[in-house]
C-alpha atoms as one frame of an Amber mdcrd trajectory, in Angstrom:
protein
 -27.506-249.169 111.237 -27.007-252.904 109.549 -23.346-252.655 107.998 -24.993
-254.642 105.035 -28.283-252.941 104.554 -28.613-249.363 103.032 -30.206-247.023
 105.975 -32.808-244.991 104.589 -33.681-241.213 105.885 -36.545-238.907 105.061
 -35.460-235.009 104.981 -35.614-232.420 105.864 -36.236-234.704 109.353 -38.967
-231.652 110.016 -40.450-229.703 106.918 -42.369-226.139 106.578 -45.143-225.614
 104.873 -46.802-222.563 104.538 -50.350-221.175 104.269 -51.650-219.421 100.720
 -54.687-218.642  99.176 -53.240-218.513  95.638 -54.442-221.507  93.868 -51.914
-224.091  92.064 -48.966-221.098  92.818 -46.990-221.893  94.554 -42.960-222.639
  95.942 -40.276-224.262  97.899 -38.823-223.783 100.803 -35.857-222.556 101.306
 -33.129-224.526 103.110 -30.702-222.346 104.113 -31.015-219.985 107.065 -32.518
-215.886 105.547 -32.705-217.381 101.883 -35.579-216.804  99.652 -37.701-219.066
  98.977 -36.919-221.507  95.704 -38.959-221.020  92.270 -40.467-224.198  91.250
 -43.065-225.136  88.059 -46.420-226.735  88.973 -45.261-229.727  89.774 -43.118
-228.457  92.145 -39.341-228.901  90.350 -36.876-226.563  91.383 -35.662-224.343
  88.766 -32.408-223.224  87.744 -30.589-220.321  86.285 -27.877-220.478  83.659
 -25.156-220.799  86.158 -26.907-223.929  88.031 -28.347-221.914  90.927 -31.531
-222.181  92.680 -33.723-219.171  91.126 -34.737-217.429  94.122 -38.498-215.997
  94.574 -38.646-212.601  93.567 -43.053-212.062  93.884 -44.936-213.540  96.765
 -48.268-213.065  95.677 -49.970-213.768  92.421 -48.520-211.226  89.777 -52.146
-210.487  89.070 -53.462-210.058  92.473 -52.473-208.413  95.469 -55.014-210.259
  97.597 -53.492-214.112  96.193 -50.416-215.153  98.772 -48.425-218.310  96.928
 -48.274-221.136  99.268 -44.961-222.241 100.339 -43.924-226.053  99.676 -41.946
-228.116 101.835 -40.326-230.672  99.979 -39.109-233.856 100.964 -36.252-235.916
  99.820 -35.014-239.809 100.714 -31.204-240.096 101.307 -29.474-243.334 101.245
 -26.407-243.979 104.083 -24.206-246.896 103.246 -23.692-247.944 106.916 -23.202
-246.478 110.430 -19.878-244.667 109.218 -21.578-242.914 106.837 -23.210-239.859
 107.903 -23.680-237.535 105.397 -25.435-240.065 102.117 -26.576-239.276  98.828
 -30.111-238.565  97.579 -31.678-241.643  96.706 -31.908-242.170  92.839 -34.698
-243.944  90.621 -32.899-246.881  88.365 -30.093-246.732  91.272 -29.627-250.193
  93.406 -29.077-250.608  96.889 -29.160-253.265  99.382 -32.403-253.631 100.645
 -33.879-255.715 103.397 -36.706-258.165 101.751 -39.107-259.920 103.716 -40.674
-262.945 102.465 -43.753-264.925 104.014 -42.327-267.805 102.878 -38.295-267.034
 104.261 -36.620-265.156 106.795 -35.791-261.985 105.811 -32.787-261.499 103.138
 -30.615-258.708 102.111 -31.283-258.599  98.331 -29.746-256.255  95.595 -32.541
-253.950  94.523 -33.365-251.058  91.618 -35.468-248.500  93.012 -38.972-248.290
  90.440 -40.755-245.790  92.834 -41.640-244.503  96.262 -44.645-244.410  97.901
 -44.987-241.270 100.131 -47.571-241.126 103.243 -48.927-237.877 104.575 -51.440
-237.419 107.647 -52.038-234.034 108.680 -54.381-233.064 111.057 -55.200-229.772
 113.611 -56.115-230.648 117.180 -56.153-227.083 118.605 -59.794-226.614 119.116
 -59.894-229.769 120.646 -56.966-229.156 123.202 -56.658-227.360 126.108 -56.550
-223.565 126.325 -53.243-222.176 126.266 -52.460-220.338 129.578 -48.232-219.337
 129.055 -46.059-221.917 130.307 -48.486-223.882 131.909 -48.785-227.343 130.718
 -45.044-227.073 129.822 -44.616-230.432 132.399 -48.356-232.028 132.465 -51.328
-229.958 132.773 -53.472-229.631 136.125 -56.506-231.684 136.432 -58.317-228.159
 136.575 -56.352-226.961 133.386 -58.766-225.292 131.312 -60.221-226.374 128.049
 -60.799-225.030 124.684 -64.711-225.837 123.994 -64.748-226.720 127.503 -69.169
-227.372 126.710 -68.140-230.305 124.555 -67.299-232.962 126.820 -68.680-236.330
 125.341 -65.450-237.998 123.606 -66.954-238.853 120.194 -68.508-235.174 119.865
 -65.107-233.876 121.222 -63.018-235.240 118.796 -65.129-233.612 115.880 -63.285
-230.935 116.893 -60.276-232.145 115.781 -59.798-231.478 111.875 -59.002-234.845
 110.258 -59.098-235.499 106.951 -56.860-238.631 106.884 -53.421-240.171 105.100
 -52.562-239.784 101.880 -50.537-242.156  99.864 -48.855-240.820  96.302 -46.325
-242.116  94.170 -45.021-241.498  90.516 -48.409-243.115  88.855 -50.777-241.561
  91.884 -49.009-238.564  91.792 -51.333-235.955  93.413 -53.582-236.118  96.458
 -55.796-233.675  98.379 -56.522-233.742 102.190 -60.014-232.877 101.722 -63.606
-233.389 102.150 -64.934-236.781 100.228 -67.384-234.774  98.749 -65.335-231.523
  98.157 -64.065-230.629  94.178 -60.913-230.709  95.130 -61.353-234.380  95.425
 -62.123-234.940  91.908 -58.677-234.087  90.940 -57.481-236.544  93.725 -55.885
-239.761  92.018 -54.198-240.891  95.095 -52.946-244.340  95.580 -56.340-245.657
  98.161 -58.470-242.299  97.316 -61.386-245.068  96.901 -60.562-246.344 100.722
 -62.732-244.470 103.307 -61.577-243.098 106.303 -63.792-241.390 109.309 -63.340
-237.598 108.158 -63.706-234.918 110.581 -64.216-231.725 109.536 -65.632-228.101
 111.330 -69.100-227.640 110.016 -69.691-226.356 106.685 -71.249-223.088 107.663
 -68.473-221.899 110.007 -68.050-217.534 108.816 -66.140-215.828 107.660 -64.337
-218.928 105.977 -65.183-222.220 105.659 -62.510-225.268 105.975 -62.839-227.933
 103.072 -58.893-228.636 103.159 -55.973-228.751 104.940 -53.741-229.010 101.758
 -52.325-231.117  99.174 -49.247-233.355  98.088 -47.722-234.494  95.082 -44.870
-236.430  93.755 -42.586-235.362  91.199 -39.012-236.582  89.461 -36.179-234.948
  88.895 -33.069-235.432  87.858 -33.692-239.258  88.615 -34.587-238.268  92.181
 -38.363-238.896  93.398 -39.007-235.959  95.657 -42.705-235.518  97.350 -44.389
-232.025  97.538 -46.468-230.909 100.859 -48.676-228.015 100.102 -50.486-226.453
 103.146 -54.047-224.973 103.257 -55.870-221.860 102.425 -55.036-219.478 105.263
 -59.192-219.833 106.483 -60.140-219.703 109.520 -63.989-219.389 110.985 -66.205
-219.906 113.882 -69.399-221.776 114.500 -70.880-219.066 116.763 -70.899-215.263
 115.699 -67.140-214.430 114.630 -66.348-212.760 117.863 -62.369-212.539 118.932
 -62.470-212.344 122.665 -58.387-213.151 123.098 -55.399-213.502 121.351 -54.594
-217.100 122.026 -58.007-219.137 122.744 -61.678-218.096 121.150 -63.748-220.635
 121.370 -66.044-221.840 118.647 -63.546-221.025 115.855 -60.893-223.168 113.762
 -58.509-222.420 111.209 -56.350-224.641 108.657 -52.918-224.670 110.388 -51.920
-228.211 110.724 -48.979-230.770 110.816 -48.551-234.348 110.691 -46.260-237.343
 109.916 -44.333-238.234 106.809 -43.720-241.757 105.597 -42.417-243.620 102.651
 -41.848-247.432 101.442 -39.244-247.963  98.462 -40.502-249.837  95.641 -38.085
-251.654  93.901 -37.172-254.561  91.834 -34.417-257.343  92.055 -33.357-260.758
  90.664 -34.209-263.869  92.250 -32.287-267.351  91.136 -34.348-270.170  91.672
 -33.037-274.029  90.636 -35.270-276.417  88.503 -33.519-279.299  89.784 -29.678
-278.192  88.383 -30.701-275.580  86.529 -30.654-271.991  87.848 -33.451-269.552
  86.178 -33.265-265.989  87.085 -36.347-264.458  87.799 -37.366-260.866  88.402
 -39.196-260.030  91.240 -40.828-256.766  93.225 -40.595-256.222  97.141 -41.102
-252.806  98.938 -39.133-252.030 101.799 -40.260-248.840 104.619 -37.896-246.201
 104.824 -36.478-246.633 108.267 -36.196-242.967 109.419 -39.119-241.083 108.376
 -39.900-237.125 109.011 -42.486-234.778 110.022 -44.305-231.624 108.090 -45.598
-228.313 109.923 -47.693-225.869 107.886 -47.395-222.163 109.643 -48.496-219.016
 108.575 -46.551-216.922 105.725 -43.582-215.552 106.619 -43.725-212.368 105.821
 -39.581-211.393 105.873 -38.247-214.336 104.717 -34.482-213.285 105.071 -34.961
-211.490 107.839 -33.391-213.926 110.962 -34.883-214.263 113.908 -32.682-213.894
 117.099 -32.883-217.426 118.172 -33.914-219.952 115.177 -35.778-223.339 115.674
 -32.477-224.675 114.369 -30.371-223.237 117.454 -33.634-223.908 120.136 -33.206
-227.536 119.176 -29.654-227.739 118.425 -28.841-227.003 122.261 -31.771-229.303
 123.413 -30.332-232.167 121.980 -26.300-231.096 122.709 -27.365-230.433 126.530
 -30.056-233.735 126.740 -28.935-236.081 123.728 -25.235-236.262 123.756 -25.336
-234.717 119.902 -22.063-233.334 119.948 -20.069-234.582 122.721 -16.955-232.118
 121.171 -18.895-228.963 122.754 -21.189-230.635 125.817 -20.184-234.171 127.722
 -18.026-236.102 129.618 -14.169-235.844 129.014 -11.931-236.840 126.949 -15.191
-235.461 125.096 -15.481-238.116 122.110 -18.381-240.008 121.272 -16.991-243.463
 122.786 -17.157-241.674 126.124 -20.547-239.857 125.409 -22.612-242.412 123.820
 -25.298-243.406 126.295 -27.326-246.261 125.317 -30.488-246.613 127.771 -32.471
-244.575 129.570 -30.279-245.288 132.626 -27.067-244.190 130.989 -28.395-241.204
 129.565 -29.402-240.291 133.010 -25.812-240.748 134.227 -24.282-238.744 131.068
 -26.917-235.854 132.200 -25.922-235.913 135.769 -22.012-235.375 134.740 -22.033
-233.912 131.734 -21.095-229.842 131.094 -19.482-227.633 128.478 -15.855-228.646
 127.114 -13.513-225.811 128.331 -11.366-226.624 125.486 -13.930-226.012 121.998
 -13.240-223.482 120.302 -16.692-222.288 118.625 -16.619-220.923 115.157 -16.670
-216.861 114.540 -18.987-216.904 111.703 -20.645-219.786 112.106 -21.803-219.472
 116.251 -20.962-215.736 117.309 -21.487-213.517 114.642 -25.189-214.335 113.970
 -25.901-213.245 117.233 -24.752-209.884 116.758 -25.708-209.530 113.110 -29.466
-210.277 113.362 -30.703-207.484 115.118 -29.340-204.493 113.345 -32.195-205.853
 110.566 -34.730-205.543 112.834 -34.699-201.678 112.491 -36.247-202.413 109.195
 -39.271-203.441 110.370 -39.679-202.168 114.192 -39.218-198.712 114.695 -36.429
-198.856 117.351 -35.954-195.992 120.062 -32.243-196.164 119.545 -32.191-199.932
 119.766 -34.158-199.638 122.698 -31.613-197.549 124.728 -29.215-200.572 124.602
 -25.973-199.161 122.936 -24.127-202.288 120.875 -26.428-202.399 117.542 -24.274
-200.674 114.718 -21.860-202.929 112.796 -20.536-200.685 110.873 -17.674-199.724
 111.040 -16.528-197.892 114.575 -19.777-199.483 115.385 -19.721-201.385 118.789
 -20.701-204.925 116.844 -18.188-204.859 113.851 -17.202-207.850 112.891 -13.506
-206.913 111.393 -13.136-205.809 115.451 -14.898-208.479 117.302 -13.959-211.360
 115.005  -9.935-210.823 115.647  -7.893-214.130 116.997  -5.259-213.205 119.788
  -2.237-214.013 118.371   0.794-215.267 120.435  -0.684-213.758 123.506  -1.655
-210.544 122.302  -5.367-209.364 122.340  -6.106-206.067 121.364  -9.835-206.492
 120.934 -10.224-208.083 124.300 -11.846-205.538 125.805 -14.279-204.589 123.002
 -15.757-207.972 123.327 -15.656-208.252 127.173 -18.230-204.900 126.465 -20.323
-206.986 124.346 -20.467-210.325 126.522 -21.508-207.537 129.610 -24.746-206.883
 128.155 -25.414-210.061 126.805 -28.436-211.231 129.165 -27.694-214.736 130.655
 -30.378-217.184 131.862 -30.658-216.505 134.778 -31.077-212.629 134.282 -34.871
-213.698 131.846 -36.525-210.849 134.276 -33.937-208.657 134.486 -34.335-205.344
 132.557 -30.852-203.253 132.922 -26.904-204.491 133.305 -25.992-204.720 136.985
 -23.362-203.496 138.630 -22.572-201.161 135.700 -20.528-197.642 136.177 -21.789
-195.513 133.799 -22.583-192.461 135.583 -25.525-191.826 132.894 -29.003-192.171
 134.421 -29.683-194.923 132.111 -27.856-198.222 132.390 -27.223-200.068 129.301
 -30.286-202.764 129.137 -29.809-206.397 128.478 -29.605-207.602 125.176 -31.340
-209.508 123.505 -34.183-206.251 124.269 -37.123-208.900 123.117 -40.140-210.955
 124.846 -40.128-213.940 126.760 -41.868-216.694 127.025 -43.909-215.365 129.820
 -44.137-211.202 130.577 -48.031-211.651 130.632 -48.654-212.663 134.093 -47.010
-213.626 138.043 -47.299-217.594 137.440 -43.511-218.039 136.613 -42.640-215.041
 135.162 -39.858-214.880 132.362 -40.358-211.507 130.784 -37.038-211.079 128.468
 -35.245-213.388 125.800 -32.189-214.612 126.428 -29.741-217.089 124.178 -29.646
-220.483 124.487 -27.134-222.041 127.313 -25.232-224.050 124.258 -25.372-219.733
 122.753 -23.887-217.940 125.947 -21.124-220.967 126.189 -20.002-219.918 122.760
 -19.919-215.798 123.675 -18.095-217.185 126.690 -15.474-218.790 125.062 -15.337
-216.182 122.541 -15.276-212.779 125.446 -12.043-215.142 126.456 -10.443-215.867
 123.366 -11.010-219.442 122.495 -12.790-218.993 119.074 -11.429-219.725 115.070
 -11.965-216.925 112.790 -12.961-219.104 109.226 -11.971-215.827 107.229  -8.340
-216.345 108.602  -7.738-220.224 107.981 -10.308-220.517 104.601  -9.118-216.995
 103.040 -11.541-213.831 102.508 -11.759-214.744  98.977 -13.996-218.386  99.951
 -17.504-217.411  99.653 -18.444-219.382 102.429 -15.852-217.518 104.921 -18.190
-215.329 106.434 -21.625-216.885 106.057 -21.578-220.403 106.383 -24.963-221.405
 104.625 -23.706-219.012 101.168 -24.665-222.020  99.162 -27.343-224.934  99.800
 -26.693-227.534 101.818 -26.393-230.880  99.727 -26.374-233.372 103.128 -29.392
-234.535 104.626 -28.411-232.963 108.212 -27.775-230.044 106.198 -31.235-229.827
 104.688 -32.986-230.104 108.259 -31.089-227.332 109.699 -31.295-225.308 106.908
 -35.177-225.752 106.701 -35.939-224.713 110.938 -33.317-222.058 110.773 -36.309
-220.276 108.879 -38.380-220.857 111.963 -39.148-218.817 114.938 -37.221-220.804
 118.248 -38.362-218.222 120.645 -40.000-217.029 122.845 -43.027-219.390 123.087
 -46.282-217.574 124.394 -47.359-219.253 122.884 -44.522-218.830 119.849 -44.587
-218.315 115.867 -44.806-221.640 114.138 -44.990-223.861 117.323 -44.803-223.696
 120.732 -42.966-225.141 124.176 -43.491-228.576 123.037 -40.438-228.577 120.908
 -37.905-228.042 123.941 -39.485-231.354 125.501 -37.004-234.055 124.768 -39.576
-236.917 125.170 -41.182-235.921 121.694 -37.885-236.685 119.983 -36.773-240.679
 118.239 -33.217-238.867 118.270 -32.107-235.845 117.529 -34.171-233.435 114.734
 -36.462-236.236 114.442 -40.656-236.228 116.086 -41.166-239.590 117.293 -44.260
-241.022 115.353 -47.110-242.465 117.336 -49.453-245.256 116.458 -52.940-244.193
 116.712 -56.028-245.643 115.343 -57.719-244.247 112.317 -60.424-241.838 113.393
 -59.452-241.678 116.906 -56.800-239.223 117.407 -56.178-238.678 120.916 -58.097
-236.275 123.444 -56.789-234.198 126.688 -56.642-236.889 129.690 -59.530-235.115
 131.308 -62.078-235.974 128.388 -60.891-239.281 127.473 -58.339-241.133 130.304
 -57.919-244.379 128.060 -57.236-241.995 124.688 -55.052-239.429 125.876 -51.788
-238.537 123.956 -48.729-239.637 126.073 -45.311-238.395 124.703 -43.369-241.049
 125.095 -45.270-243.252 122.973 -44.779-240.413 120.421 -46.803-237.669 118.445
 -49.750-238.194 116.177 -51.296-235.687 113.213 -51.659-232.425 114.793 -49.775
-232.559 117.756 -47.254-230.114 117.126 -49.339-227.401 116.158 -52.518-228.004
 118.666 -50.504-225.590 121.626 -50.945-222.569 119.824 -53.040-219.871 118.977
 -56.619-220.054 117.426 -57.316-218.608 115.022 -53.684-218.188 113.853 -54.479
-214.584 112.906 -55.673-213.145 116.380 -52.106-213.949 118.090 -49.916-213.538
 115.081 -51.845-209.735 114.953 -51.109-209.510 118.293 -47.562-209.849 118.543
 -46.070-206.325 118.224 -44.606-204.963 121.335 -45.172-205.806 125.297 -45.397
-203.107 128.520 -43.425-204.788 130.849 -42.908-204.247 134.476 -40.073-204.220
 135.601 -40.645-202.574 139.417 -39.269-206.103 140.338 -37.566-208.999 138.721
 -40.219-211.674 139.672 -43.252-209.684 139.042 -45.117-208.908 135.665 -47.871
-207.379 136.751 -48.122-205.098 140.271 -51.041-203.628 142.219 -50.302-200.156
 143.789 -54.002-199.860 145.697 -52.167-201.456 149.111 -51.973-199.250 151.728
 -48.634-198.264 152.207 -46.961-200.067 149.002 -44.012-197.730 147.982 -43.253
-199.372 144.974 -42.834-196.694 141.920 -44.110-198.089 138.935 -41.878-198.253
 136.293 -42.837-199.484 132.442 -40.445-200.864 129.522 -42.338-199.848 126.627
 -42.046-201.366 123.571 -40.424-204.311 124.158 -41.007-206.191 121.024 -41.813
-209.881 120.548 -40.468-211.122 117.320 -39.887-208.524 114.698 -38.248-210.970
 112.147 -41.872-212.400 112.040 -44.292-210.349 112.391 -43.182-206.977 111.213
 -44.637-203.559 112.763 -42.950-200.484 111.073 -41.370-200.995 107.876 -39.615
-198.816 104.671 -41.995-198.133 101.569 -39.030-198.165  99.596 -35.155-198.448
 100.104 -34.939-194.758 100.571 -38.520-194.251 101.508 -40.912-193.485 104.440
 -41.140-195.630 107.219 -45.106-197.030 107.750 -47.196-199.096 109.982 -47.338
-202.438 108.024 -50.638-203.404 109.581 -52.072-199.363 108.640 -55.920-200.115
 108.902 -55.824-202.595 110.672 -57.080-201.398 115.092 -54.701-202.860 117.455
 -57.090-204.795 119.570 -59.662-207.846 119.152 -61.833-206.077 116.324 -58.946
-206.387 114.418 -57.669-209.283 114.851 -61.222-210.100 113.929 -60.218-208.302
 110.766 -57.170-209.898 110.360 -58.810-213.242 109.301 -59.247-211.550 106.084
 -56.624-209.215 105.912 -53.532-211.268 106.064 -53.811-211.995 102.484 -53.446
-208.525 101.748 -50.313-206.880 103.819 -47.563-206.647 102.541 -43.853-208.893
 102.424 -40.135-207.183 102.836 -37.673-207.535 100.145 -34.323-206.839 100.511
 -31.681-204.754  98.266 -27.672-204.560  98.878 -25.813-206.712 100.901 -23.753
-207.091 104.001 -23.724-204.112 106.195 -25.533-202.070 102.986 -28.507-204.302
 103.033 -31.984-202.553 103.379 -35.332-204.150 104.241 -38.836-202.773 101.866
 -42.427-203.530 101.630 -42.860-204.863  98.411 -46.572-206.379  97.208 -48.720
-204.490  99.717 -52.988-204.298  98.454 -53.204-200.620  99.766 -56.687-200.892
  97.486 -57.883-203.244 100.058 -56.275-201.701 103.395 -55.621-198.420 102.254
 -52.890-195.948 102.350 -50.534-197.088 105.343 -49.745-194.539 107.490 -46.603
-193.295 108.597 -45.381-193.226 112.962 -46.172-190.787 114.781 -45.271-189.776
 118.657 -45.679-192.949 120.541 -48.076-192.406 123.303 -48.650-195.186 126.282
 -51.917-197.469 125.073 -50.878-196.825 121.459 -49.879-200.340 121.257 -51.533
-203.723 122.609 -51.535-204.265 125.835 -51.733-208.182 125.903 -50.011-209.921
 123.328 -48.645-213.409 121.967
């Protein structure tokens, strides 16, 4: 960054957007990990309550309809950063004046005092998934076999493959083109379109207007709005359809030819438009004169649009936020503090070239000396899944014993969260219990603790007791979750002592003490963790939101931020095999539906899917076994009910906070018939609420069209083959 030249940033660096059928209802995200969403009006301002708060979302759905889900926002905002010293900025403000750089075509360029007028925003989303390959677990995660299978694999002509790909082009809007709409030219929703180039034509493609149950005319909308001085863009998703050119026919729960659905993701852009004074000299005499210029923002972002999410504040066990967060500490040098070279400071951990960075990798590890945060890095890990119970019905947490946090509870946080204090330790061993069951990396197929003592036939079982990213088949098995590496070195230090308590140096009294994002973030770094700490970061088979691809540092510019390709208009790239001189290559960056385009199609068949997974676990390496060989003495052993991600995609939740426990998919058949029926009955299930707080805090099903699904139905004995068999 130019010591003399504002730095512009878009954020969040990577937004969420989320699908809705509800029509102009809509709001934001949130930006804070297990928040509610953020109330908005219809031009998508954030409102407040008397106190200056964010009012928080308290209906999901259309108060009129049970069957209308409001769309979720993601909202975009441009911060300013004086120079390379400056790393946290301020929002960038209309009437405000920075230094901007202002190229001429009749000078060099010049750094010229400017007053921001406007911004023009630039949106392109786009789904590739029916025109990638077929998702087969982790393969593909380094390059995909010549013989890799494709989705459509029929269509094999270039041109005719890449009308597969749903494209309705970029959208430009500013405070006088204020609202655009990314679909067809000859759609309705165009004739409320007043983009800035809505007259300029671009080579559409979209899935055949006939596709059943639901047709695709859109991928979504954005808008511009001001507030507060601030000129914030709007990304609105699209309508939750999905449909198939063929008879709709769900054959898998990941790849189903024939069919498409309005998931998509895609680049974000702006240019500041500003104005500034020029002097010019008529022979002595200087005359001031005002003059325009535009200048790109330098850092721009990226927007996903996933599904709803059904339990907003319910956390998942390992957050996008956290997935990436140790990608880029472990391949990025992001914060040399916790993972480098020593002394451990940034001069000494600032690689510069692909050649450096390769040297920093080979001799870089975890600093023996950080001290991770209680509340901040440990305690989320053990706080998370005692919510789960709220919407999984959990056979006393799966037979693993550390879930209550209550207190004499095995994970309560006035025990585990206590500081040694000049050299005494009197909750040592309490967490040395905890860190024993804590699964480790290398233990992803390993089912029970080893080497345990209890003399119970039933070893405790590794926690975290969830999916993988690959308990499906025997090509690189990894059948159980584990924490991140950048996770397990925090619990490390922690199990030995080296860990700050904030409750002890802040005071009990600070609201932030115990939860770190209590209020919103007001940074730009902030905001981008905030907004994926809402997102599922594992497992990926093929995930929640997206897939794999995120854990491949080649996609990144730097850290939190996609790096954007150039493509050509109309000719999004194609798998290698189709089209050798127009396949995608990562390290010339990601175009419109990139992100999105690994997983499952339609979104509704593998998001129905993803309750609970038999596992094998006869042997560590093996998912699946076959007892037919002569003389094979294996004894088959099952994990039942191993769920995948709970926080997600819920599977037995409360009616009430003191009510019955029911299936929250009741009428809905657990197999491809209804995931069939799960194209049309998303709209109508059913979101969790919560009530209390802290260790009080219940989960209920609030909003639920039982006229539509009918009366849910309440557990009864689980039985082997009650639940799916193969699954996300």
């Amino acid at each position: 960054m130019s010591t003399h030249n504002t730095t512009f940033k878009i954020h969040p660096s990577i937004g969420i957007a989320r699908l809705g059928n509800a029509q102009d209802n809509f709001y934001l995200a949130p930006e804070q990990p297990g928040a509610r969403p953020i109330e908005c009006d219809e031009m998508g301002r954030e409102t407040f309550d008397k106190d200056g708060n964010p009012v928080r979302v308290a209906n999901f759905k259309d108060e009129n309809d049970l069957s209308k889900i409001r769309k979720q926002a993601a909202r975009f905002k441009i911060f300013a950063y004086k120079d390379e010293n400056d790393t946290e900025g301020t929002e960038v403000l209309k009437g405000h004046t920075y230094n901007f750089v202002n190229i001429s075509s009749i000078t060099a360029p010049t750094t010229v005092q400017g007053t921001v007028t406007d911004i023009n925003w630039t949106v392109h989303l786009a789904n590739k998934k029916a025109s990638w390959y077929a998702f087969k677990q982790t393969q593909g995660l380094h390059g995909y076999a010549p013989d890799h299978p494709l989705r459509n694999p029929e269509v094999t002509q270039p041109d005719l493959r890449r009308q597969l790909i749903i494209d309705p082009g970029p959208l430009t809007v500013n405070l006088k083109h204020h609202l655009g709409h990314f679909a067809r030219f000859d759609s309705d929703l165009k004739q409320k379109d007043n983009s800035k180039f809505r007259k300029v034509s671009y080579p559409q493609t979209f899935p055949p207007k006939d596709i059943k149950p639901n047709p695709i005319d859109t991928l979504g909308s954005v808008m511009v709005n001001e507030q507060d001085n601030h000129i914030r863009l709007i990304v609105l998703g699209g309508e939750g359809n999905s449909g198939s050119t063929k008879q709709p026919v769900i054959t898998n729960f990941v790849n189903n030819d024939g069919w498409f659905d309005d998931i998509s993701d895609g680049p974000v852009t702006a240019s500041i438009e500003y104005e500034y004074e020029e002097t010019i000299f008529d022979g002595d005499k200087p005359i001031v004169k005002k003059q325009k210029g535009t200048m790109d923002v330098q850092v721009p972002a990226w927007v996903v649009v996933g599904y709803p999410r059904y339990a907003p504040e319910m956390e998942d066990m390992i957050t996008m936020d956290e997935n990436m967060f140790d990608l880029f500490v472990r391949e990025m040098a992001y914060r040399p503090t916790i993972y480098g070279v020593a002394p451990f400071d940034k001069k000494s951990n600032s690689p510069s070239n692909p050649e450096e960075l390769r040297l920093w990798k080979n001799q870089a590890h975890f600093n023996p000396d950080y001290f991770p945060k209680f509340y901040r890095d440990i305690w989320p890990i053990f706080r998370r899944p005692n919510d789960y119970r709220f919407s999984y019905d959990f056979d006393n947490f799966s037979g693993s014993d550390p879930h209550n946090r209550g207190t004499g509870g095995n994970l309560n946080a006035a025990v585990l969260g206590q500081v040694p204090i000049n050299g005494k330790d009197p909750c040592k061993r309490y967490r040395e219990f905890v860190y024993s069951i804590m699964r480790q990396t290398h233990q992803r197929n390993v089912f029970e603790v080893q080497n345990n003592t209890n003399k119970s036939f039933n070893k405790p079982r590794l926690m975290p007791m969830l999916c993988g990213n690959n308990p499906l088949d025997n090509t690189v098995p990894d059948k159980f979750l584990s924490m991140t590496p950048t996770q397990l070195f925090f619990l490390k230090q922690w199990v030995d002592g080296k860990f700050v308590n904030e409750c002890d140096e802040w005071g009990e009294e600070n609201p932030n003490c115990n939860n770190p994002w209590a209020s919103p973030p007001t940074t730009g770094v902030g905001i981008d963790r905030g907004v994926l700490g809402n997102v599922l970061g594992g497992p990926f088979c093929p995930g929640g939101e997206l897939s794999w691809i995120v854990n491949n540092p080649a996609i990144y510019s730097e850290p939190y931020r996609i790096n954007h390709a150039n493509y050509i208009p109309g000719q999004l790239s194609l798998p290698i095999v189709v089209d050798p001189n127009n396949s995608p290559n990562l390290a010339q960056g990601l175009e419109p539906g990139d992100l999105t385009k690994y997983i499952g199609i339609p979104w509704q068949a593998d998001f129905h899917e993803c309750t609970v997974q038999d596992i094998n676990i006869t042997y560590d390496d093996w998912v699946n076994i076959h007892l037919d060989s002569v003389g094979d003495p294996a004894q088959e052993k099952i994990a039942y009910n191993v769920p995948w991600w709970p926080a997600h995609r819920p599977i037995v939740v409360f009616e009430s906070p003191q009510g019955p426990q029911v299936y929250w998919a009741s009428g809905i058949p657990g197999n491809n018939a209804g995931d069939l029926q799960m194209v049309q009955a998303w709209k109508d299930l059913g979101f969790l609420t919560t009530q209390g707080s802290g260790n009080d805090r219940v989960f209920y099903q609030v909003e639920r069209n039982n006229e539509a699904l009918g009366e849910p139905e309440q557990p009864g004995d689980r039985i082997k083959g009650h639940t799916f068999n193969e699954e996300n």
